[in-house]
C-alpha positions in Angstrom: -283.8 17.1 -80.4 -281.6 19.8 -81.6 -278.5 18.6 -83.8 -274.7 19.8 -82.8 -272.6 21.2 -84.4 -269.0 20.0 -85.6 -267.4 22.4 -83.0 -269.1 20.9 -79.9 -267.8 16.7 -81.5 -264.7 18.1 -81.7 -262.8 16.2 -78.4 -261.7 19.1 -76.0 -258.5 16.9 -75.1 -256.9 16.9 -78.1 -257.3 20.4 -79.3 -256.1 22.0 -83.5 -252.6 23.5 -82.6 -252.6 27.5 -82.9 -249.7 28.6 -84.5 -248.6 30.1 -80.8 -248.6 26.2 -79.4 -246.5 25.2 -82.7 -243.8 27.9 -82.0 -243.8 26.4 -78.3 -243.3 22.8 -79.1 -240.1 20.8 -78.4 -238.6 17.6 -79.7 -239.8 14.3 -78.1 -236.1 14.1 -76.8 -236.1 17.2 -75.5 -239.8 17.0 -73.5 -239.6 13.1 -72.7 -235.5 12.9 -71.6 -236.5 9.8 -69.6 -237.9 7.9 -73.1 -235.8 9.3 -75.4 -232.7 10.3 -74.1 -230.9 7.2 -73.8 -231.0 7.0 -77.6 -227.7 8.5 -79.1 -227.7 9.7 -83.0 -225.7 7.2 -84.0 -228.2 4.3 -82.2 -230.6 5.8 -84.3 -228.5 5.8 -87.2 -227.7 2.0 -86.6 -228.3 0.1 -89.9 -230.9 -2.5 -88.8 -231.3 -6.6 -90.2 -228.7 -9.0 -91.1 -225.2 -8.0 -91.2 -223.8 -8.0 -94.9 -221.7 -11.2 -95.6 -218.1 -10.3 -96.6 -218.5 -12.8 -99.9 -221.5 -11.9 -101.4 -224.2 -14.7 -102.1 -226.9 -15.2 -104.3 -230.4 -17.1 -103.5 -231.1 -19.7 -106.6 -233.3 -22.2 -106.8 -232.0 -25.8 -108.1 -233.5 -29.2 -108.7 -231.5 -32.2 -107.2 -233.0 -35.9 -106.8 -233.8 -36.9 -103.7 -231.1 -39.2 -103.1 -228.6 -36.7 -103.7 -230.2 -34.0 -101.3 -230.5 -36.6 -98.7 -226.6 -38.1 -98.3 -225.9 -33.7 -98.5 -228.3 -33.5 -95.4 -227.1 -36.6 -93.7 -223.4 -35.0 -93.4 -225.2 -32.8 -90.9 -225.6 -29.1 -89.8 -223.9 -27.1 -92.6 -224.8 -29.0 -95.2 -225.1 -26.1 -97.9 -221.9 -24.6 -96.9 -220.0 -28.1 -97.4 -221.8 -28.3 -101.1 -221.3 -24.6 -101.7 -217.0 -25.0 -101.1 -217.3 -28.2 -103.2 -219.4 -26.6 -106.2 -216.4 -24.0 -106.2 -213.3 -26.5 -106.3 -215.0 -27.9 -109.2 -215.2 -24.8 -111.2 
């Protein structure tokens, strides 16, 4: 059996671009309208995760009994908040 060469693996359907197909191509907005053209700049542009507190906060790590951390928890949803304000009044 006679072995192929590289040219005839190649797929047919997805061809190397010549510089003349290059010059034709469009933007993905531009060819697809349907898919992309409800996306605005500005959507695009839109800053993505969690929206920045206006007091900043740090993440720390600290040790409490077990007692302690369970009459915090016991107060309810919003715990850390409550021992947050109270940490500050005390400072």
């Amino acid at each position: 059996m006679k072995k192929r060469s590289n040219t005839e693996k190649t797929p047919r359907v997805n061809p190397e671009w010549t510089d003349e197909m290059i010059a034709q191509a469009r933007p993905a907005r531009e060819a697809l309208p349907k898919i992309f053209g409800a996306q605005t700049a500005a959507a695009m542009l839109k800053p993505r995760g969690r929206r920045k507190s206006p007091t900043s906060k740090v993440a720390m790590s600290l040790r409490l009994s077990l007692d302690t951390l369970a009459r915090w928890k016991a107060t309810g949803p919003g715990w850390q908040t409550r021992m947050a304000e109270v940490l500050r009044e005390a400072v």
